[in-house]
N, C-alpha and C positions, 0 to 999 in steps of 0.2 A: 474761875471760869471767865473765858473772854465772851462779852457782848457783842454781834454783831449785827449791824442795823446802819440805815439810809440813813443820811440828812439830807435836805432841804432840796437839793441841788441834785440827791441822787449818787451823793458818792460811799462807796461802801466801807461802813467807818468799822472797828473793831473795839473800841473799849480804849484805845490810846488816844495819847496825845491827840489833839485835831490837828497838831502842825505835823504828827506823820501821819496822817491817813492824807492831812493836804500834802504831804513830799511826795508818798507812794502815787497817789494819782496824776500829778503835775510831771514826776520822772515817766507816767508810763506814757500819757500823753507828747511828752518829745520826744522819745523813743520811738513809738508811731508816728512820727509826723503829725499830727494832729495843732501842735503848738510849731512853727515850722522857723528852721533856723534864720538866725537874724531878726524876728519878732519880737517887737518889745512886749515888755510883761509889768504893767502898773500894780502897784497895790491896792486901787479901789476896781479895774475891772477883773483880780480873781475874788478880789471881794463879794463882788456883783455876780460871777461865774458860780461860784462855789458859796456864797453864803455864807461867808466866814468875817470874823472880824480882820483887823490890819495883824493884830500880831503872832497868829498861825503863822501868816502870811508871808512875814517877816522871817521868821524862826523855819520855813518851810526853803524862803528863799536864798537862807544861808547852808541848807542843805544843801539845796541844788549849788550852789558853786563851788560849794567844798567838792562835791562830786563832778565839776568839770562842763554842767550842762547849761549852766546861764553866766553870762559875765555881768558883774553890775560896775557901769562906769558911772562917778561922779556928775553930777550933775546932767548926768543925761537917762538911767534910770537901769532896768534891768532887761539884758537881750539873748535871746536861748541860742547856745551856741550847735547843741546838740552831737550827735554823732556823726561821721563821716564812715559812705562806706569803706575807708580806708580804716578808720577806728576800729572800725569790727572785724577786718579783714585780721588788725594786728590784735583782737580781742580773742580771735577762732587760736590764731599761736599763742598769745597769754597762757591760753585755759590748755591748751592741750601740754605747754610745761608743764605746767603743776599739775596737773591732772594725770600727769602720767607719774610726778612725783608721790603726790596720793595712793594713787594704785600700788605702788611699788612698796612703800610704809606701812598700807592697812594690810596687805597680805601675811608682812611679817610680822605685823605688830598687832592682829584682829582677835579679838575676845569669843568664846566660846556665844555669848550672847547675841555678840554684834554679826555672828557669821549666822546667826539662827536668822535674826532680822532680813540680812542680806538674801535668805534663801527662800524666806517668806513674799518677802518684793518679787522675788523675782519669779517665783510660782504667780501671782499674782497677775507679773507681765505676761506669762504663758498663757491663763485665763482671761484674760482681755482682748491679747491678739487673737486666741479661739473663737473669740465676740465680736471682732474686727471695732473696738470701744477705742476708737482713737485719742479720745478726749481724753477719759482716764489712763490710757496707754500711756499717755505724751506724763501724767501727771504720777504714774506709779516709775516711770523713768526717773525725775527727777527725782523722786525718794530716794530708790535704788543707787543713784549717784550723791545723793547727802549724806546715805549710810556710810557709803566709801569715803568721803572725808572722814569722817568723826571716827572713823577707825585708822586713821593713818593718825589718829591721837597728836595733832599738831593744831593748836587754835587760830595761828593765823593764818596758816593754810587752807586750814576749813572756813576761816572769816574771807579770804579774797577768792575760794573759789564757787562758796553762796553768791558771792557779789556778782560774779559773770554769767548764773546759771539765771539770775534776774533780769541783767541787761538784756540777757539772748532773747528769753522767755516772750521780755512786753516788748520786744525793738520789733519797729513793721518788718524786721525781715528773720523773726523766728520760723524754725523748722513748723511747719505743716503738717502734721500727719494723716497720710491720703492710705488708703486702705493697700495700697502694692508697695507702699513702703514696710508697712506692719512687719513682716513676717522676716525681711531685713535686717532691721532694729535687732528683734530678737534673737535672731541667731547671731548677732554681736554681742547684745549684753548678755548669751550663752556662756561666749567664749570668757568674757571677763566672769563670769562667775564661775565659771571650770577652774581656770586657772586660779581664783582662792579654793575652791575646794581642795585642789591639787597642790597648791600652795606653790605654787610654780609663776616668780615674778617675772620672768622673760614673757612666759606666755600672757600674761596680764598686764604690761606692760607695751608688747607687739599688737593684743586684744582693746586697749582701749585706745591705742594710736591710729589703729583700723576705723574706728566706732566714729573718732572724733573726726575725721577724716571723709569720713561717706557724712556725718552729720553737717556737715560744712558744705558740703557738695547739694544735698536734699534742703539746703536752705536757700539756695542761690534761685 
C-alpha cells in the first residue's frame, strides 16, 4: 500500500522517493508559472522552500533537465527553461499522432477485460456529467484515455502518451471543465467508445481526432 501524507512544506508526498515527490511538484510548479522561466533555482532556497535536504534536490534537478525544463550552466547554477506556448502548441500535435495511433492498435488488439474496463470508465463519465462533477469528470477522462493506451499493448507508446496527458494536466494552460463543456466532452468520448464497441477503426480514429481537436480549442 502506498502512504500518502504532507511534509513540512506541505507537499503531498506518497511513499517514494523524496526526490520524486520533489520532481513531481517542482515540474508542476513550472508548468504553472509559478517558478517563472529564466529563474534561477539554488539548492539551498528549494531546500529552504520544500524542507528538504541538498540531495532530493540534486537527483530532483537532474530530472528536471533530463525533461527539458531547467538548464543547469556551469558555474552559474540552475535556470527553468520551462514551456513555451509554442511547446504546447507542438505538444497538442505530438499527442494527437500517437493518440490516434493508440486508438487504432487498442481497437484491434483490446482484451475481453480491457474493453469491460473501457465501458465501465466510460458509464462512469455518463454518471458524472448527469452530476455536472466536473472535477472527477476531467479525472475519469483521463482514466478512460490510459485504458486506451494499455490496450494498444505497446509500452512506449503508452510510456510517451502518460507523459503528455501530465504536462497538459498541471501546465497553467490545461483544459477547464466549465459545466457547457460537460455534455460535449461526452458525446466525444461516446463516439470513441462506439467505435471499439463496433470495432470500427476509421470511426475511432476520425472520433478521437474530433475529441483532441475541440480539446485543444477548450483550452485556449
Amino acid at each position: 500500500m502506498t502512504l500518502t501524507y504532507k511534509n513540512a512544506a506541505g507537499i503531498k508526498a506518497t511513499g517514494m522517493p523524496l526526490s520524486s515527490d520533489l520532481f513531481t511538484n517542482l515540474r508542476k510548479d513550472i508548468l504553472q508559472g509559478k517558478l517563472r522561466q529564466g529563474e534561477k533555482l539554488t539548492e539551498q532556497q528549494i531546500c529552504d522552500t520544500y524542507h528538504v535536504s541538498r540531495t532530493p534536490v540534486r537527483e530532483a534537478f537532474k530530472q528536471l533537465e533530463l525533461e527539458g525544463l531547467i538548464e543547469t550552466i556551469p558555474n552559474r547554477g540552475a535556470f527553468v527553461i520551462g514551456f513555451s506556448p509554442q511547446d504546447f502548441e507542438d505538444m497538442y500535435e505530438l499527442r494527437k499522432s500517437y493518440e490516434v495511433l493508440a486508438v487504432k492498435w487498442a481497437i484491434e488488439r483490446i482484451t475481453k477485460e480491457e474493453f469491460e474496463k473501457l465501458e465501465e470508465a466510460f458509464e462512469f463519465m455518463e454518471f458524472y456529467t448527469q452530476k455536472k462533477d466536473a472535477e472527477k469528470m476531467l479525472n475519469i477522462n483521463m482514466r478512460f484515455h490510459e485504458l486506451i493506451y494499455a490496450a494498444s499493448h505497446n509500452k512506449m507508446l503508452q510510456h510517451v502518451l502518460s507523459s503528455y496527458q501530465i504536462y497538459i494536466k498541471q501546465s497553467k494552460t490545461a483544459n477547464t471543465y466549465v459545466d457547457e463543456y460537460l455534455d460535449d466532452v461526452l458525446e466525444e468520448h461516446r463516439e470513441i467508445f462506439e467505435a471499439f464497441q463496433n470495432k470500427e477503426v476509421d470511426a475511432g480514429v476520425k472520433a478521437i481526432t474530433r475529441h483532441l481537436d475541440h480539446a485543444k480549442l477548450r483550452a485556449k
